[in-house]
C-alpha positions in Angstrom: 158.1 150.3 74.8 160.6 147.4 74.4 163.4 147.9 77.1 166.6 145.7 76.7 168.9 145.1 79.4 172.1 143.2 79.7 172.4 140.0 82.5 176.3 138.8 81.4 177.9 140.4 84.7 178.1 139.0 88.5 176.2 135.0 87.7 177.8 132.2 89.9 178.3 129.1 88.2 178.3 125.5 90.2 180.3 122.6 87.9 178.1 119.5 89.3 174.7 119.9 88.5 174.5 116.3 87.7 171.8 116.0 90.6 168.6 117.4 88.6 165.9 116.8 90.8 167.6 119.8 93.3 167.3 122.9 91.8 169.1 125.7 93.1 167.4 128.6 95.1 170.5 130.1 95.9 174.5 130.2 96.0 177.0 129.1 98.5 180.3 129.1 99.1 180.7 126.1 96.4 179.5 128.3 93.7 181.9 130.7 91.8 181.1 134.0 90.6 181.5 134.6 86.6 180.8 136.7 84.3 179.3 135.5 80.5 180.3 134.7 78.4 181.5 131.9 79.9 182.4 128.0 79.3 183.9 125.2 81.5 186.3 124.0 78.9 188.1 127.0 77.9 191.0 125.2 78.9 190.7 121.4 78.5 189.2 121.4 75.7 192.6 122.8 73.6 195.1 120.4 75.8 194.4 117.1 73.5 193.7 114.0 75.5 189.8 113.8 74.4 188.7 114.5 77.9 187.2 117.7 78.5 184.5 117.6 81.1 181.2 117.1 79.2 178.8 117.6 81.8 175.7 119.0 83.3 176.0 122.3 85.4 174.2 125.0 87.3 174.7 129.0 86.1 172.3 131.4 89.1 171.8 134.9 89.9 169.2 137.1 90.9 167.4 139.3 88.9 164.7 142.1 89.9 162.0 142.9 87.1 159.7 145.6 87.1 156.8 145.9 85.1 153.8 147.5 84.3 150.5 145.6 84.0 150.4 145.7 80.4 153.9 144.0 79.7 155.6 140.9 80.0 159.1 140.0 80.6 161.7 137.6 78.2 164.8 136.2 78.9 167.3 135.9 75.8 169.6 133.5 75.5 172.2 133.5 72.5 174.3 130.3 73.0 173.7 127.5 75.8 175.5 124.6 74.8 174.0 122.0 74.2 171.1 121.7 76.0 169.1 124.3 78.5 167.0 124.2 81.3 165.7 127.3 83.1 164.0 127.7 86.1 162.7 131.3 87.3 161.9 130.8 91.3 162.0 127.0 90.9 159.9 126.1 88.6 161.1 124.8 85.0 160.2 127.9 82.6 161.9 126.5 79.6 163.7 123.7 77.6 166.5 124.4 74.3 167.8 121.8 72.6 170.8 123.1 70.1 173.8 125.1 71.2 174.4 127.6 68.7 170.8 129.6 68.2 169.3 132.1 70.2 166.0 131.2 72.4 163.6 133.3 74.4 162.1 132.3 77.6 158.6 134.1 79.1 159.3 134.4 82.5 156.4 136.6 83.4 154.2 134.1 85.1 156.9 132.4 87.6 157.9 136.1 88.9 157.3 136.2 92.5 157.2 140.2 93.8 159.2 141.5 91.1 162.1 139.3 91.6 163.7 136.3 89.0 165.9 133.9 91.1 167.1 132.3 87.4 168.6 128.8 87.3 170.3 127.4 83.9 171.6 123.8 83.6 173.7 123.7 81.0 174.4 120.3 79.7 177.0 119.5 77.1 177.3 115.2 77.8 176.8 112.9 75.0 173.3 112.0 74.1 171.6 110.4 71.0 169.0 113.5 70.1 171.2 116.8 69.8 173.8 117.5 67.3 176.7 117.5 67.3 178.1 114.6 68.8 180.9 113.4 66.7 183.3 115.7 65.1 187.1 117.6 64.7 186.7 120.2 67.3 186.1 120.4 70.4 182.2 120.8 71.6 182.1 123.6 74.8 179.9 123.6 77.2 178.2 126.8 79.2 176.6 130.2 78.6 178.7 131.4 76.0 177.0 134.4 74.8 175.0 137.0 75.6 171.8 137.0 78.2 169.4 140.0 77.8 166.5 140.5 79.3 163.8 141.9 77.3 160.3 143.9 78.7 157.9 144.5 76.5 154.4 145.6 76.1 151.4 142.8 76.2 150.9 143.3 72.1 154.5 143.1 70.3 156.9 142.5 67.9 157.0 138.1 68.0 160.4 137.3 70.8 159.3 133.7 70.5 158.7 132.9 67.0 161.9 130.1 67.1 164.1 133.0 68.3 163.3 135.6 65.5 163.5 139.0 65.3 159.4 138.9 64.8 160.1 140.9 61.3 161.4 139.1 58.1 162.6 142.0 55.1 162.6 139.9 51.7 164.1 142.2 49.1 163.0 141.6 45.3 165.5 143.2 42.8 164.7 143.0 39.0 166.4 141.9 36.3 167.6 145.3 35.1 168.4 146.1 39.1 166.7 149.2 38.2 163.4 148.7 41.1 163.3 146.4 44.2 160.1 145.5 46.2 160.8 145.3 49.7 158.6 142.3 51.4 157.7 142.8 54.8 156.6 140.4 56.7 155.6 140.8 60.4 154.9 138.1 63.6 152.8 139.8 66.2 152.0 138.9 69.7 148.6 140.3 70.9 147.9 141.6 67.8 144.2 142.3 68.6 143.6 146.3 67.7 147.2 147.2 66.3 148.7 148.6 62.9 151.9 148.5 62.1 153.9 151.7 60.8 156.8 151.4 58.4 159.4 153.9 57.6 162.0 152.9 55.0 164.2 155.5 52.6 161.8 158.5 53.3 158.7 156.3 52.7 156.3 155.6 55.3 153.2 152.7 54.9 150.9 151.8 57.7 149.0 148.2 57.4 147.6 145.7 59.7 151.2 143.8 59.6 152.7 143.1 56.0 153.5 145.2 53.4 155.7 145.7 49.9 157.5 148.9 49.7 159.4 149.7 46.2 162.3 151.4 45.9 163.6 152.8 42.3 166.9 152.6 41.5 168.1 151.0 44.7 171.6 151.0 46.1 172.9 147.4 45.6 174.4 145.2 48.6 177.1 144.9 46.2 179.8 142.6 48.3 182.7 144.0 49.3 182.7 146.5 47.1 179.9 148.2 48.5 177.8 146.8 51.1 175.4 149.5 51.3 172.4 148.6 54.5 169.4 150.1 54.3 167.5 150.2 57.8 163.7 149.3 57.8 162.1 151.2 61.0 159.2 148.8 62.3 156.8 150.4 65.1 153.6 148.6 66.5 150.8 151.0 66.9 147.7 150.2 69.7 145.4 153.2 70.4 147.5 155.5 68.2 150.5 155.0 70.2 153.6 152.8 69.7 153.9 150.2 72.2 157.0 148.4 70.3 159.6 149.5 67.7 162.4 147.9 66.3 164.6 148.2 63.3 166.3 146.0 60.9 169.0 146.3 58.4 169.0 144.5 55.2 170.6 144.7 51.6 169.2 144.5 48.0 171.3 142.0 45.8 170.4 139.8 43.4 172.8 136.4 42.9 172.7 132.8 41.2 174.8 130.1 40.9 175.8 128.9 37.0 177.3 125.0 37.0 179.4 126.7 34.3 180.6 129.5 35.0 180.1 130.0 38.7 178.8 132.3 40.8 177.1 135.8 39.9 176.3 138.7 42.3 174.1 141.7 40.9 174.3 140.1 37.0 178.2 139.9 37.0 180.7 137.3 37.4 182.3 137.6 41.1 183.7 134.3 42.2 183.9 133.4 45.8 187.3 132.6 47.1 187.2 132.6 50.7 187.7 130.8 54.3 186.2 129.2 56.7 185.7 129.7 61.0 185.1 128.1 64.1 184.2 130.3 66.4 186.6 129.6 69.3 189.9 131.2 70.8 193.1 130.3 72.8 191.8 130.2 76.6 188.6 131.3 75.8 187.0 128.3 74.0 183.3 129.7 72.3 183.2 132.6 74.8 184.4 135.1 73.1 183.5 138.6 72.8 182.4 141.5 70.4 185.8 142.4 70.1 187.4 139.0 69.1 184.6 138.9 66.5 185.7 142.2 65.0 189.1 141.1 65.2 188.6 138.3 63.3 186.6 140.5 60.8 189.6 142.0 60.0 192.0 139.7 59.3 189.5 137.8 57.0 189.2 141.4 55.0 192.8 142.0 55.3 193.2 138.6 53.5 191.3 139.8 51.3 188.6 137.2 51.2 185.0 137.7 49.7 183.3 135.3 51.7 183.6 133.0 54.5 181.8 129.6 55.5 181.1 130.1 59.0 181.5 126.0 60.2 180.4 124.0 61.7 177.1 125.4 63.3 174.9 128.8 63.9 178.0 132.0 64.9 176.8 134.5 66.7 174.4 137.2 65.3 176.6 139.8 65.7 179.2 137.8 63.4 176.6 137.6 60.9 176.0 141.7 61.0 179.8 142.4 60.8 180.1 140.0 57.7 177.0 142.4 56.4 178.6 145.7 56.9 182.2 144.0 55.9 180.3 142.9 52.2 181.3 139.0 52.8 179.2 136.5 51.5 178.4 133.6 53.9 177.5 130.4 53.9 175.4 129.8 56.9 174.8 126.0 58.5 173.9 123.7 61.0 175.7 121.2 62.7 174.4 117.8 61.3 177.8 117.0 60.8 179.9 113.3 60.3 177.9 110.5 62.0 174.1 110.4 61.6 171.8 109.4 64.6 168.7 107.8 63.5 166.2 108.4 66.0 163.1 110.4 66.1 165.2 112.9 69.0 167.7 113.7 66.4 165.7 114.2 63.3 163.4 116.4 65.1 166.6 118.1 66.4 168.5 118.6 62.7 164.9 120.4 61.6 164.2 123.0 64.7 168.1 123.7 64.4 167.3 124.5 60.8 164.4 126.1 61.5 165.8 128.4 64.0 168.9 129.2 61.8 166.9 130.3 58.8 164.6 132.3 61.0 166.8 134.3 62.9 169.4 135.3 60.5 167.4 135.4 57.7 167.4 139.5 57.3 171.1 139.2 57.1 172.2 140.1 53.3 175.2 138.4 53.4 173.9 134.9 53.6 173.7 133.9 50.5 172.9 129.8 51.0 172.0 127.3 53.7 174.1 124.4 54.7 171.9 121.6 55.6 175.1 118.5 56.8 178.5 118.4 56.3 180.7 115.1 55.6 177.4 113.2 57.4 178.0 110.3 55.6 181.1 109.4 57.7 178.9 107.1 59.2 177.1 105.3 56.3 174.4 106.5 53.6 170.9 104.8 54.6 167.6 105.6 53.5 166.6 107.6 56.9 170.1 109.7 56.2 168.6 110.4 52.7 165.0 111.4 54.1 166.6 113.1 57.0 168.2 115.6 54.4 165.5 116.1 51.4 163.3 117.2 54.4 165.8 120.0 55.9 166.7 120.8 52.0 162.2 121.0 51.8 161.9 123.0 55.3 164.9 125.8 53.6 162.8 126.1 50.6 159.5 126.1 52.6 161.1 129.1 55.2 162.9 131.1 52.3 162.5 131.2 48.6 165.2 133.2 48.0 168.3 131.4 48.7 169.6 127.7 47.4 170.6 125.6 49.6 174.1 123.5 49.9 175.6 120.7 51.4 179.6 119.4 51.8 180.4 116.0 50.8 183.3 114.1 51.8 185.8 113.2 49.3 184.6 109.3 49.6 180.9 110.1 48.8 180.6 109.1 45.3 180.1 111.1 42.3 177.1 109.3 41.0 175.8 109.5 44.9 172.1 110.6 45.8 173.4 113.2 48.0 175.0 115.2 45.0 171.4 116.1 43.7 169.8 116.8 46.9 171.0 120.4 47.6 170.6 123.3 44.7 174.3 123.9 44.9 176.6 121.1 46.0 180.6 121.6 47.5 183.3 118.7 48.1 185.9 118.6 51.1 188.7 117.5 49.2 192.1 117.0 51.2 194.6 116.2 47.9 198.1 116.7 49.4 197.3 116.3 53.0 195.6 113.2 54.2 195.6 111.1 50.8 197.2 111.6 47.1 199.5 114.7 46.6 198.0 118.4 45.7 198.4 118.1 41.9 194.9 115.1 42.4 192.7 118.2 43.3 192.4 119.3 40.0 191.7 116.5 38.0 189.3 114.8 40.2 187.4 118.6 39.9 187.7 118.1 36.3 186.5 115.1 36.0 183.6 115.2 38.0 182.7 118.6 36.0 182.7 116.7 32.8 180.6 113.8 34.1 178.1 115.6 36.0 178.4 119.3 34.3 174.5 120.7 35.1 175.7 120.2 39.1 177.1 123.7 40.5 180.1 122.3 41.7 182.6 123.8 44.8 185.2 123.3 47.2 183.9 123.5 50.7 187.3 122.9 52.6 190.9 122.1 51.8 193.7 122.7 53.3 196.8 121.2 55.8 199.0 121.6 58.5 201.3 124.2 59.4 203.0 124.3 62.6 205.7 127.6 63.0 208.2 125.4 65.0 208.9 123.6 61.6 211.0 124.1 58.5 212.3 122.2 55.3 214.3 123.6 52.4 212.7 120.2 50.7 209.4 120.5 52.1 207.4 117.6 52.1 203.7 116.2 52.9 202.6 115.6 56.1 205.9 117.6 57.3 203.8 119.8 59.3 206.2 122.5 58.3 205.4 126.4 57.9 206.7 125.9 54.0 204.7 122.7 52.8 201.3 124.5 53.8 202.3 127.8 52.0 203.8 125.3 49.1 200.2 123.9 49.2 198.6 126.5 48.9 200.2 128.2 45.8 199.5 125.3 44.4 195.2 125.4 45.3 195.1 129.3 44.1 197.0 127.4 40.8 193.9 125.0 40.5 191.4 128.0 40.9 192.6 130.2 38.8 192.1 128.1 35.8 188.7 127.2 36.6 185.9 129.4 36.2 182.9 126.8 36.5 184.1 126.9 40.9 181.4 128.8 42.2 182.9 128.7 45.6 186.5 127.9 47.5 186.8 127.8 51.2 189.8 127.3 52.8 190.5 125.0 56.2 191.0 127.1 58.3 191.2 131.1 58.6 192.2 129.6 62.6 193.8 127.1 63.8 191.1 126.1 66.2 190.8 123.6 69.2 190.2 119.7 68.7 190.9 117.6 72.0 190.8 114.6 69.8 193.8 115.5 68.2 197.4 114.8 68.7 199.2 115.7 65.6 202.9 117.2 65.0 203.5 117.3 68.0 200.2 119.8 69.0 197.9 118.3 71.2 194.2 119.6 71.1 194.4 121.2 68.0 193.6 121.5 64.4 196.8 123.8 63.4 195.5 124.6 59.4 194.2 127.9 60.1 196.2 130.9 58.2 196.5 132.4 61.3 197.4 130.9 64.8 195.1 129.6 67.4 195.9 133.8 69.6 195.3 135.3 66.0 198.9 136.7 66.4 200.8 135.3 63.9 199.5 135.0 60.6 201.4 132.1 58.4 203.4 132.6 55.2 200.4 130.9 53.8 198.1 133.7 54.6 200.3 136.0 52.3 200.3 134.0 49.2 196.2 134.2 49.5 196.5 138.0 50.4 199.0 138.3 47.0 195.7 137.0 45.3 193.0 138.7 46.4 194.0 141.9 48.1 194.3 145.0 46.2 196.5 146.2 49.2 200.0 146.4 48.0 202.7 144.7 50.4 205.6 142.3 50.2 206.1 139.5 52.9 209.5 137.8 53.1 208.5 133.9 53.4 210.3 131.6 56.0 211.1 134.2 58.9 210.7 131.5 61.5 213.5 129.5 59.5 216.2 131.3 61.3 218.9 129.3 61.7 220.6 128.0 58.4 223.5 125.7 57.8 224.2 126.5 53.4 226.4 129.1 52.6 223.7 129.8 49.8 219.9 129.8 50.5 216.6 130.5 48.4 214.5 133.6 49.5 211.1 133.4 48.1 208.8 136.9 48.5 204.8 136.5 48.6 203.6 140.3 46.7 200.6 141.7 45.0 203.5 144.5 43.2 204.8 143.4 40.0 208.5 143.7 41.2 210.6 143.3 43.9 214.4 143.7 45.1 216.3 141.9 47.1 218.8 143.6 49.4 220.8 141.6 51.7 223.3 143.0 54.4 223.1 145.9 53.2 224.0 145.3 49.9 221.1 144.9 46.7 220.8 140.7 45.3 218.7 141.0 42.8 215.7 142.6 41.1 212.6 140.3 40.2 209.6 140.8 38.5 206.4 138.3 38.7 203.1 137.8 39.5 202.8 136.8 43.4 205.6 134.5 43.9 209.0 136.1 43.5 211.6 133.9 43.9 215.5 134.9 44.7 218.0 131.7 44.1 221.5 131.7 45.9 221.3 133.7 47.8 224.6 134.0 49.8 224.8 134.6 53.8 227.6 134.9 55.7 228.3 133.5 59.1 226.4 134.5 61.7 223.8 136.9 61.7 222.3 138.4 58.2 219.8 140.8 57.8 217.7 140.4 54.3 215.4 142.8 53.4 212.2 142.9 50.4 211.5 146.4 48.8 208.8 147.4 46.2 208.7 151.3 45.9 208.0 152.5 49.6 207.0 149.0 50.9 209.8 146.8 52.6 209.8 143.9 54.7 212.8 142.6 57.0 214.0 139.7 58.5 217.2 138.1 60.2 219.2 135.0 59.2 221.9 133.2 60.7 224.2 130.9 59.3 225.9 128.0 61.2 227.3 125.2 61.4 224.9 123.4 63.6 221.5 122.2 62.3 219.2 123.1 64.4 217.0 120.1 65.3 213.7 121.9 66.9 212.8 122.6 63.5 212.4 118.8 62.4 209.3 116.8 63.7 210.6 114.3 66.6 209.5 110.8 65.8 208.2 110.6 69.3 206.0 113.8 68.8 203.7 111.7 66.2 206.3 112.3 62.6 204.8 110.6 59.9 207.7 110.2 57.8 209.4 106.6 59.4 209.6 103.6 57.1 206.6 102.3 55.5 206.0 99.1 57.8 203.5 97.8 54.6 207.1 97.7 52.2 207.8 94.5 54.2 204.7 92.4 53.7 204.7 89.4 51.8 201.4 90.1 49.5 200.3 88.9 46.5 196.9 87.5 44.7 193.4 89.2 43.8 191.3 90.4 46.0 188.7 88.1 47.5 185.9 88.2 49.2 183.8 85.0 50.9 181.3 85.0 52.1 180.7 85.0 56.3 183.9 86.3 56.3 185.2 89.8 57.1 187.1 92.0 54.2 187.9 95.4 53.6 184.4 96.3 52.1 183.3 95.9 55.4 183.2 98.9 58.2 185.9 99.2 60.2 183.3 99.8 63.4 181.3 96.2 61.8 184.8 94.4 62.5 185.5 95.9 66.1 182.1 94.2 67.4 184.0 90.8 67.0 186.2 89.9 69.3 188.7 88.8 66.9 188.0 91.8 64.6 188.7 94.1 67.6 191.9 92.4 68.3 193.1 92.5 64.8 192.3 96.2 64.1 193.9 97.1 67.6 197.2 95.6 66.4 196.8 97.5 62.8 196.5 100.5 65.0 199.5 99.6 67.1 201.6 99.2 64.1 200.3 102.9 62.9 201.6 104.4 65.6 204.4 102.7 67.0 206.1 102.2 63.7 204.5 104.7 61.0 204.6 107.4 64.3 201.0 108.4 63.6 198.9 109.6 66.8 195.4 108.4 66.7 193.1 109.9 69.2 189.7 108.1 70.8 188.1 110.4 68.8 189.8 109.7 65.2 189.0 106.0 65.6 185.5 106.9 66.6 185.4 108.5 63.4 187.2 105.7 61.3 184.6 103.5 62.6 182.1 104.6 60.1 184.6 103.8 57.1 185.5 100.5 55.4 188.8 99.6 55.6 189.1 100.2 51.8 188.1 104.0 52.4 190.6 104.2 55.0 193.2 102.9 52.6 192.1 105.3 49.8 192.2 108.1 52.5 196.0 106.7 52.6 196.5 107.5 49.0 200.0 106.5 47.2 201.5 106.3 50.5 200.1 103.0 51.3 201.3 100.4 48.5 198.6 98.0 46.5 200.2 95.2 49.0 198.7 96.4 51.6 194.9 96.2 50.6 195.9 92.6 49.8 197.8 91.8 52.7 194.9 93.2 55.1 191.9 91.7 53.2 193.6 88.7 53.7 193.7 89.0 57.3 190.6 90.1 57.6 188.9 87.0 55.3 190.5 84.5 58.4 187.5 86.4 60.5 184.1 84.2 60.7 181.7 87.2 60.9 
């Protein structure tokens, strides 16, 4: 029978493996011992600078394996990033190419007298065939999850059918939700003279390896409401006796997606609102354990979220069954994300990542669609881009008939763009109030693509902004960084939602602030700092209360601001995120006010008196408490320093001397052309280097190696949209003219 035994403890782990052709047979004093999960960049990849060690290097230990002469032995790996190599006494027993899915390796025929001296390279350098290789976080190397290995007998349930559990459980609910057939589908090694027995809800069926079971009146998968598991009990029969037995839990639900009025799960209305993750932590990078996965379980429940986009890659299995037992709906993807590589390497690469993703977590009832790309037409939209994605979109539908699949478009992809009609379901990243325009655009540009294109099943894939605890603003402004423009922000998205029915999904950027060594923003290095909840999942922002006031049926009050200590007006606003319908205000001891609302309860002048001041928020039993202190100094930690990156010095662009239409001649460089296009001339580079400089030494804007990397696949009139109404119409004009003095 199928034994399973953890390898994460006592490996030793060598940095330089750059010299492939001398595989290690053993460890020296160079090496040093680790445990797994383990990665190489838990530290520089979060310290900004865009120059943590990618690299190729050595993971080895020692492993005895005893078998019988009817079994074989597997090794399972769950993450290697990006690409693995393994060698058992060696000799090269296999090759992965992805860094997110789980592959299986047959080591039986390099064992030498029941021992395994196992050798990984783990290689996470740039390359032009595995994705991804351009992005906004940070791309860790190492064995970051969980090795097994697995001994099993000759005939058994498939370990390398593209990583796959070897059964695939395809529930079938009808209309009325009344019956469900149960599609079993099995992958057999050595399936010469074998049956396979199932057992399922007191029923048992033997066959020679699929089957349909029906169950009457099923208990639904019914979100997080009730997300009742059933467990299917799969056992491989040779000679009347098993010789392999596993089980797998699945859920029957029924959903669909209408372009009017969103989505339905089990024939009723239940629209997602949610969040998305990356999968990393503070000092631990991607490895992570069980226990920070059921951490962040929690907080995306306590939220009160019904769903979660888990970016920008495969998560971990074991993320996938918690969102199962939790009742979130998930939207599962791969990384084919910003910059598309057109060569043969990379296609194949986007389709066995695809392949593997729908394979392995395919049992899981909480996946409810497959992301084929997001924003991959940062780069440009060409013809092997378009046949790239109508194959992965053909190989989803090909693998599983019962899900749609989706994509996420980036807010320059136009609405009358191929790529809107490729996926079944389609979602924008819209960043309205953050990186261009002001938060009130979001909802008319929904609107009005809705009205031209109403048949599409429109959503929001990712919004959100920064929100850094160190600062505050009684005036709270855009790009402010400041704990009270995100929450501000946000009231204002959960505004645009709740009028709009025909969303079928809403995801917001980011449940965590997560690591991004490109960055260098507010005065953060290394980090993307629009999560809800900090990098250490500690400290959960005022923002993640307004979203809890909307979707939590969890009664509390959360006094906003707490970090804003220190005060300089006699007379302050106090502003209370609450799912009760009123709330009271006491302050030193002495009641202010009581308010009733819906969410947002706002108390106006407030007055404090020198020094320290206690303000407390009651509703019934539930109270929240936090200290104020009035003085006379402002305290200046809690304003962005120019020299930290603020955003907010003068406008250089007010001072340019601009005027005249638009023109574009020909052999001549203008904004219509790529940014990256006009860096390949000499005089191009030189002119966009001085744009640059003028960015950041008078608009105090950081950008990072890898943010221009990025801006290289946009034309300068996308950056300048990106810009929104805080670049003037000038400035095109000024630029373009600039730019039309450069012989291409």
């Amino acid at each position: 029978m199928r034994k399973i035994t953890n390898l994460n403890s006592d490996w030793y782990f060598l940095k330089d493996g750059t010299k492939k052709d001398k595989t290690p047979r053993r460890a020296n004093k160079k090496w040093e011992q680790v445990n797994l999960p383990h990665t190489w960049n838990n530290m520089d990849g979060q310290d900004g600078g865009f120059d943590f060690y990618r690299g190729a290097c050595w993971y080895f230990k020692t492993v005895k394996v005893e078998l019988e002469s009817d079994e074989e032995a597997y090794l399972e790996f769950q993450g290697v990033s990006s690409i693995a190599t393994v060698f058992i006494n060696g000799k090269k027993a296999g090759v992965h190419k992805g860094g997110f899915s789980t592959f299986r390796v047959n080591i039986t025929p390099y064992l030498k007298r029941g021992k395994a001296k196992i050798a990984v390279m783990a290689d996470n350098r740039e390359n032009k065939e595995v994705y991804p290789q351009t992005a906004d976080f940070t791309f860790f190397g190492g064995i970051y999850r969980d090795v097994n290995l697995i001994t099993v007998n000759k005939s058994h349930f498939a370990l390398d059918y593209c990583g796959g559990k070897g059964v695939s459980v395809t529930p079938k609910l009808s209309d009325d939700l009344k019956k469900a057939d149960i599609e079993i589908n099995t992958y057999i090694t050595g399936k010469a003279d074998t049956k396979v027995e199932f057992s399922l809800d007191g029923q048992t069926v033997t066959t020679d390896g699929d089957a349909v079971i029906t169950l009457e009146n099923p208990t639904l998968w019914d979100g997080i409401d009730n997300p009742y598991l059933y467990t299917l009990t799969c056992r491989l029969i040779k000679n009347g006796e098993a010789v392999d037995e596993l089980t797998v839990d699945f859920g029957v639900r029924k959903f669909s997606v209408d372009s009017e009025k969103g989505f339905f799960l089990n024939n009723r209305p239940y629209p997602l609102r949610g969040v998305s993750r990356h999968q990393d932590r503070l000092d631990k990078g991607w490895a992570i354990s069980k226990a920070d996965h059921e951490e962040d379980i929690k907080l995306v429940r306590e939220v009160g979220a019904n769903t979660i986009r888990l970016a920008h890659y495969q998560h971990d299995d074991y993320f996938y069954t918690l969102c199962d037992r939790a009742g979130l709906l998930v939207w599962a993807e791969i990384p084919f994300i910003s910059v598309f590589m057109p060569t043969k390497e990379a296609y194949d690469n986007t389709m066995s990542q695809m392949r593997e993703l729908v394979i392995q977590a395919y049992n899981h009832p909480s996946i409810f669609t497959w992301g084929i790309a997001n924003e991959i037409t940062i780069g440009e939209e060409t013809p092997e881009l378009i046949k790239n994605l109508k194959d992965l979109n053909d190989l989803c539908h090909k693998l599983d008939k019962s899900r749609p699949t989706t994509m996420a478009n980036v807010t320059m992809v136009p609405e009358d763009s191929q790529l809107n009609t490729i996926t079944d379901i389609l979602a924008y990243n819209h960043y309205f109030g953050w990186y261009m325009g002001c938060v009130d655009d979001n909802g008319p540009w929904l609107d009005n693509f809705h009205k031209n294109y109403p048949n599409i099943c429109l959503g929001l894939s990712e919004y959100g902004c920064e929100g850094i605890l160190a600062y505050h603003n009684d005036n709270p402004q855009m790009q402010d960084y400041s704990e009270e423009y995100q929450a501000y922000y946000h009231e204002k998205m959960l505004e645009t939602f709740a009028t709009r029915d025909y969303l079928w999904s809403t995801y917001v950027w980011n449940m965590f602030d997560f690591a991004s060594d490109m960055r260098d923003e507010g005065g953060v290095k290394g980090r993307n700092n629009k999560g809800l909840v900090t990098f250490d999942r500690k400290i959960k922002k005022d923002s993640f209360f307004i979203y809890k006031a909307y979707w939590s049926e969890e009664k509390f009050v959360h006094l906003c601001s707490r970090r804003y200590v220190n005060r300089t007006s006699e007379t302050t606003d106090i502003k209370v995120y609450s799912n009760c319908d009123e709330v009271t205000l006491i302050v030193n001891g002495e009641e202010f006010a009581t308010v009733k609302g819906d969410k947002i309860f706002r108390f106006e002048g407030v007055v404090l008196k020198q020094g320290k001041n206690t303000v407390k928020a009651v509703s019934g039993d539930l109270t929240d408490e936090m200290e104020l202190n009035l003085t006379d100094t402002p305290d200046e930690s809690y304003v962005l320093k120019v020299s930290e990156g603020d955003n907010s010095g003068k406008n250089w662009f007010d001072t340019l001397d601009a005027s005249g239409d638009l023109e574009f001649p020909d052999g001549y460089f203008s904004i219509k052309d790529k940014v990256g296009e006009i860096m390949k001339n000499p005089d191009g580079e030189v002119f966009i280097n001085s744009m640059v400089e003028k960015i950041t030494s008078e608009l105090h804007m950081n950008i990072s190696k890898g943010m221009m990397n990025m801006a290289k696949g946009f034309t300068v009139e996308k950056v300048f949209d990106m810009g929104g109404s805080r670049i003037p119409p000038e400035a095109k004009i000024w630029v373009n003219q600039q730019l039309n003095k450069i012989k291409k």
